[in-house]
Steps between C-alpha positions, in 0.01 A plus 500: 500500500719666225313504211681543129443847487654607804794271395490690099507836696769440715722404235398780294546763754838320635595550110388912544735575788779337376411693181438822706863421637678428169353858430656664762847339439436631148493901604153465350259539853588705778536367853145634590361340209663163575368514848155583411441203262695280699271584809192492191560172419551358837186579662365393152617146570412492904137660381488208262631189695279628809175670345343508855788802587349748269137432661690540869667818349135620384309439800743697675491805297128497485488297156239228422729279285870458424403504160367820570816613660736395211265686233494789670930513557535376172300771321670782711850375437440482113369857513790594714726314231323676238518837668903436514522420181293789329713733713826302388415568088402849563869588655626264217254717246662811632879386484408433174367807365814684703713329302360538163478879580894485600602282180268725289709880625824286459393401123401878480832634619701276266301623175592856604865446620 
């Protein structure tokens, strides 16, 4: 039995890829980022419309619960997301201290010209 939440979810995540997609037609997500949260959101909704496939997933990997199982991916994808994204802002740090440096010797080299 479908219960409103799965229904509320479905919608919602349906909403996310075509979002995801209107990104990528945009120039503002890469193809490797499109297919990632594509793929993220589908197993989202099959996890969430059959809750007994996470617990088959578990038991198969040695986990108790599915519940378990999603924690556990969940919290090692955000800190793989987070990892990204600290590495992303230091090279974005650096280009910007490069180019201060560059703008600052060009604002130099006028004054003395």
């Amino acid at each position: 039995m479908i219960i409103l939440f799965q229904i509320l979810f479905s919608f919602f995540s349906l909403f996310a890829i075509v979002s995801v997609i209107k990104k990528r037609k945009d120039g503002l997500l890469g193809v490797k980022g499109m297919v990632f949260w594509v793929l993220f959101w589908l197993v989202a909704v099959v996890v969430v419309l059959w809750p007994n496939s996470a617990t088959i997933i578990a038991n198969t990997v040695g986990i108790g619960r599915g519940t378990d199982l999603t924690l556990y991916i969940s919290v090692a994808a955000l800190f793989f997301l987070l990892f990204r994204l600290h590495i992303k802002i230091e090279a974005v740090g650096r280009d910007i201290t490069k180019l201060v440096r560059e703008r600052a010797i060009e604002g130099v080299e006028e004054k003395i010209k």
